[in-house]
C-alpha positions in Angstrom: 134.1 114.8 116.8 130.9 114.2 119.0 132.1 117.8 121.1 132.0 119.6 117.7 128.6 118.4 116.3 127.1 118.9 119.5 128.1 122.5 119.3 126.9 122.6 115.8 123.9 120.6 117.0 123.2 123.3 119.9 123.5 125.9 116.7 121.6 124.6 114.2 118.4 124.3 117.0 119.0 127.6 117.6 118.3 128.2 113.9 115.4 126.2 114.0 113.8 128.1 117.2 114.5 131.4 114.8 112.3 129.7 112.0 108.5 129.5 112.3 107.5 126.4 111.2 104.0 125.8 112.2 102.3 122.7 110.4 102.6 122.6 106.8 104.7 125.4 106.8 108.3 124.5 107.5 109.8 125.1 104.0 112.5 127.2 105.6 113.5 124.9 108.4 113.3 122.2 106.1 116.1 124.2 104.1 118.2 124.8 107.1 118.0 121.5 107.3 119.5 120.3 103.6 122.4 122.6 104.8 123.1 120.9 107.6 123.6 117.7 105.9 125.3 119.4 102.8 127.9 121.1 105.0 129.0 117.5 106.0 128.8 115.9 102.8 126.1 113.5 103.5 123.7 113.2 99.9 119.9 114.1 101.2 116.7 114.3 99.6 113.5 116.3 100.2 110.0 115.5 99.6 107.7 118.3 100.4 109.0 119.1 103.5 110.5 116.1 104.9 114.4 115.6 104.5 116.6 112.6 104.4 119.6 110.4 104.0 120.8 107.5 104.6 124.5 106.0 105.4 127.2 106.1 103.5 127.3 102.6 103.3 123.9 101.3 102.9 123.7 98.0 101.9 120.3 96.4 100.9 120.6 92.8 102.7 121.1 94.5 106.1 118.3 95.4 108.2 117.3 99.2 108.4 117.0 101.3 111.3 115.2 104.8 110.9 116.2 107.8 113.0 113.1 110.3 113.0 112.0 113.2 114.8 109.9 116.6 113.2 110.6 119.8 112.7 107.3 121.6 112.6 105.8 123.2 116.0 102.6 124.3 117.2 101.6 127.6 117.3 102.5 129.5 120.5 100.3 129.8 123.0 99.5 133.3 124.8 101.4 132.4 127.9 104.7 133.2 126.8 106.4 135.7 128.8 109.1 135.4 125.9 109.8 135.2 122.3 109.1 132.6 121.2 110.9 133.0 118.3 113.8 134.4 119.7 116.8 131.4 120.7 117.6 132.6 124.1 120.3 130.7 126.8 119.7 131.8 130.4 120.7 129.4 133.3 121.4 126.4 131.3 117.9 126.8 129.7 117.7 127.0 125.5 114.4 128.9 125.2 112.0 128.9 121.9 109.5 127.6 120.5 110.2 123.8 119.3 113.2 123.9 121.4 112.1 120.7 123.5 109.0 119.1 121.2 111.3 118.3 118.6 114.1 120.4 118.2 116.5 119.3 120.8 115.2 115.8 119.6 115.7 116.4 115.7 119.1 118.0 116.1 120.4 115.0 118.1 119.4 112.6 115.7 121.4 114.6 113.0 124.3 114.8 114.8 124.3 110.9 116.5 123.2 110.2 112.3 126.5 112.4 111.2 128.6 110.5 113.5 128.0 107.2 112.2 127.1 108.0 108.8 130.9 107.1 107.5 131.1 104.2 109.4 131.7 100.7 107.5 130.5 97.1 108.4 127.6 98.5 110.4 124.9 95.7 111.3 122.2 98.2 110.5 121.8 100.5 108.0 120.7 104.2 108.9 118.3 106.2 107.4 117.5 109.6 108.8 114.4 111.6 108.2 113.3 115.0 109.8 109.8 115.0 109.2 106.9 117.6 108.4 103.5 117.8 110.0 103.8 115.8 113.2 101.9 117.9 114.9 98.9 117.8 113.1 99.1 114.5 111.4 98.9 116.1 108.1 98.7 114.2 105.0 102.6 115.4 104.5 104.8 114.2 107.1 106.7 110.7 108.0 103.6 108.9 106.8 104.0 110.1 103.3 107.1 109.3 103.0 107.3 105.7 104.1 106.9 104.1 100.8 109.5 106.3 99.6 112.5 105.0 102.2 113.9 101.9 102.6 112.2 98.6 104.0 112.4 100.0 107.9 112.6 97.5 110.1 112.8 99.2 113.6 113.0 102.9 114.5 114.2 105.3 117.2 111.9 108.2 116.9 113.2 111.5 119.1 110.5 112.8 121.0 110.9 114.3 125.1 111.4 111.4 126.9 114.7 112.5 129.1 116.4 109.8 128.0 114.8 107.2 128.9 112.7 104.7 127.4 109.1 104.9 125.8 108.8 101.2 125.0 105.1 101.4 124.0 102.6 104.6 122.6 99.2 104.8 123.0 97.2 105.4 119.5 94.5 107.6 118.9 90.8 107.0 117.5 88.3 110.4 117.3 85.1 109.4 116.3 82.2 111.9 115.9 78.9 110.4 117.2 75.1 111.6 116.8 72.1 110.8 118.8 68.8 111.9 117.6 65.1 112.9 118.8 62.4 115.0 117.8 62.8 118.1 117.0 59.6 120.7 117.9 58.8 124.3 119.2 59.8 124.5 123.3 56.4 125.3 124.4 55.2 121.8 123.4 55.4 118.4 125.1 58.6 116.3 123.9 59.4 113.1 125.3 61.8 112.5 122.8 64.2 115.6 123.1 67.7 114.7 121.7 69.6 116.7 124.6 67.3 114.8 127.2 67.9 111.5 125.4 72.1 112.5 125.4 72.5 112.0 129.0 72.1 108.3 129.3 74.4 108.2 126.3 76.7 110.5 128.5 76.8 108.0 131.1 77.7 105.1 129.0 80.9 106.9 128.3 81.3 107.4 131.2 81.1 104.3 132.4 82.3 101.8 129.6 85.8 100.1 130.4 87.3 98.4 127.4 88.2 94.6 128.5 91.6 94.6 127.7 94.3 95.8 129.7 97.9 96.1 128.4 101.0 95.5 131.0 102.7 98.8 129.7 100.4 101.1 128.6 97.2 100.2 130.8 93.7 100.7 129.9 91.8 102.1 126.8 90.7 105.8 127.6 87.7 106.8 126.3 86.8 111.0 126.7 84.2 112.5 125.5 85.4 115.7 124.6 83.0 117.9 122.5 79.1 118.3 122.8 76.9 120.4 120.3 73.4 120.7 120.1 70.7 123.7 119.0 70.5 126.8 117.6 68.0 129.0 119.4 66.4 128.9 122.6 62.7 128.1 121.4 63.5 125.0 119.3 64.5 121.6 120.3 67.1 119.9 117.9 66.6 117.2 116.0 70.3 115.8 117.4 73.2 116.5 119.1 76.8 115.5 118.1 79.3 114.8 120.3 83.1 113.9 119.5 84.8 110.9 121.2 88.4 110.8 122.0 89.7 107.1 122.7 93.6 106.2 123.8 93.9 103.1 122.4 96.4 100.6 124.1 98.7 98.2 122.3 95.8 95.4 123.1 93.7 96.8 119.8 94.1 97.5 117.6 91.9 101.4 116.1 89.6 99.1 114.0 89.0 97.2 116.7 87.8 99.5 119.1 85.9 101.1 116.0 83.8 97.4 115.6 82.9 97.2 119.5 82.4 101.6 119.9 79.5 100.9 116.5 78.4 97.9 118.1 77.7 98.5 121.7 77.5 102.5 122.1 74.0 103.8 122.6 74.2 106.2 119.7 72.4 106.8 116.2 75.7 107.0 114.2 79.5 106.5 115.5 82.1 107.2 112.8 85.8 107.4 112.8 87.8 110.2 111.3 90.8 107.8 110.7 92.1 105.0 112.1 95.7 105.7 110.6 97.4 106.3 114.4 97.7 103.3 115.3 99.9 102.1 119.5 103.2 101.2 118.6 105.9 99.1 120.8 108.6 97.5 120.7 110.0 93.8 122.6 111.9 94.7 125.7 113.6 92.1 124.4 114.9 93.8 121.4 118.1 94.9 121.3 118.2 98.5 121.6 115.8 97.9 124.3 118.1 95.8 126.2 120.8 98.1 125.3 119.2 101.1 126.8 118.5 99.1 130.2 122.1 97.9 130.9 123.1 101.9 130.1 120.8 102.4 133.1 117.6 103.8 131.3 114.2 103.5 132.7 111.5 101.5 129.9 107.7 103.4 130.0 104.5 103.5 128.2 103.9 106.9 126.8 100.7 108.0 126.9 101.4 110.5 124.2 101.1 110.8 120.5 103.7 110.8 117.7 104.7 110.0 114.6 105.0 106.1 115.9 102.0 106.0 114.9 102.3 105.9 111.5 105.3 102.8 111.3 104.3 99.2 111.3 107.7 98.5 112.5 108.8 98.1 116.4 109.2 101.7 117.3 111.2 102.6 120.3 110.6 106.8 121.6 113.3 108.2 122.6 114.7 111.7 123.4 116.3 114.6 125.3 114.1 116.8 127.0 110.6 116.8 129.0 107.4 116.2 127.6 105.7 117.8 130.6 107.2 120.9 128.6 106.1 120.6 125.2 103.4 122.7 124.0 104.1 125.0 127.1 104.4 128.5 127.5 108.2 129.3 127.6 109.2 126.4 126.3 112.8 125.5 126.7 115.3 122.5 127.0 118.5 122.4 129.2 121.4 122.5 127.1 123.2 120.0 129.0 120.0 117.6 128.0 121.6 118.1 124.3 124.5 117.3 125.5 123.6 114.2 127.1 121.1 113.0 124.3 123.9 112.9 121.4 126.3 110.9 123.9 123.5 108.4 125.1 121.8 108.2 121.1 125.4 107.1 119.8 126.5 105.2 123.1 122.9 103.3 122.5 123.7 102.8 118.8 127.4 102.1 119.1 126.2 98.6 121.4 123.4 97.7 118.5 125.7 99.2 115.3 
């Protein structure tokens, strides 16, 4: 059974790499989707564009373990030297856009979730939801649908990790910061200039180091990323906005670093956009965790975003392919990573199941 849903795995990503589905736009890979799970009699639902199920035996005293990974892709970029729509196989290689960030991940899941989804006396039950908007955190992807699911009390979500195990994410915070002068004509003396003032600013950025250090996903990054100031070459501005990107560790939490960042930063103003993507781990004691290590994967701290961040649950990442590879020109994934992503996602699940 696992050979045949791999092929139809392998064909169904193929599909999906023949399917724009940039952000907010993946009504027709969400269909694809449905068909998958109605061609093997598994009862699914869609919200939007997010689809899923849950096992055929669910049963509301047992804990529930959520299977996730997106659908939607970024746009390409103009690297590519091949269609990015277009599913090509040459050398081992599945080329397309969204074949390794999520595809490869997403059709995985449905096939390691189609496998089990008969079974009885499970420990966990399963729910399974390809998800919208993960790549730009819209309004309509996982997040929206988590008071619509189950009570989820851990979850696998299938991003690029080659097997092995992302045990902690870093969150995200962007905050968009002003600091101010005098504005006045350029011929004049100004010893309050607000592009002047923005260096020492500048330099506490640079220099500020967050106190607290986590064991698996190390230190708090602060970057700041954006600088905008004036609009003609004979007037000072009155200020100058910059925008703050901060990789929060599983030490703090986003308000946190918010409170210290309005506190202690040299600015006029310092405001979040949201503090909704939160770092997410899970105990290397857990179970799937432990699992995972005596099947000889490695554990990790990703340093890269996903839709952990929206679940409150322990979250363990977890996927075929590379995330070196994601977002690339050419993007591919090794079919044989397929391959070996459905047999480690059920050998995983069949210790914890």
């Amino acid at each position: 059974m696992i050979e045949r849903l791999t092929t139809q795995a392998i064909n169904l990503l193929k599909q999906l790499i023949e399917t724009p589905s940039f952000s907010s736009e993946e009504a027709e890979t969400a269909t694809l989707i449905e068909h998958w799970f109605q061609e093997h009699d598994i009862p699914c639902q869609r919200t939007v564009n997010n689809v899923w199920a849950t096992n055929k035996y669910f049963e509301a005293s047992k804990p529930t373990l959520l299977l996730n990974s997106h659908h939607d892709t970024v746009k390409p970029n103009n690297g590519y030297t091949k269609a990015p729509f277009k599913a090509l196989i040459e050398d081992g290689k599945l080329y397309g856009l969204g074949s390794n960030d999520a595809g490869g991940c997403l059709v995985s899941l449905m096939a390691t979730f189609t496998h089990f989804y008969s079974r009885k006396n499970l420990k966990f039950n399963l729910v399974i939801v390809a998800s919208a908007e993960e790549e730009s955190s819209g309004d309509y992807g996982l997040n929206s649908m988590l008071s619509l699911l189950p009570k989820i009390d851990v979850a696998i979500v299938g991003e690029p990790t080659l097997m092995h195990l992302a045990i902690a994410e870093k969150g995200l915070v962007v905050l968009d910061a002003e600091v101010k002068g005098t504005p006045s004509h350029a011929a004049h003396p100004n010893t309050d200039n607000a592009i002047y003032n923005t260096i020492t600013v500048l330099q506490w950025f640079k220099d500020y180091v967050f106190e607290k250090t986590s064991q698996t996903l190390g230190e708090v990054k602060l970057t700041v990323t954006q600088i905008n100031a004036g609009k003609q070459h004979n007037a000072v501005p009155s200020e100058v906005k910059l925008v703050i990107d901060v990789r929060v560790n599983d030490r703090y939490t986003n308000q946190e670093i918010v409170n210290i960042l309005q506190k202690e930063a040299p600015c006029h103003s310092i405001i979040p956009r949201s503090l909704k993507l939160n770092a997410s781990s899970i105990p290397i004691a857990h179970p799937l965790v432990v699992a995972g290590m005596e099947m000889g994967r490695s554990t990790y701290g990703s340093p890269t975003l996903s839709d952990q961040a929206c679940l409150s649950c322990p979250s363990l990442k977890l996927g075929p392919g590379d995330s070196t590879r994601s977002h690339s020109a050419d993007e591919f994934i090794y079919i044989h990573e397929i391959e070996e992503g459905i047999k480690i996602y059920v050998e995983l699940l069949e210790k914890v199941l």
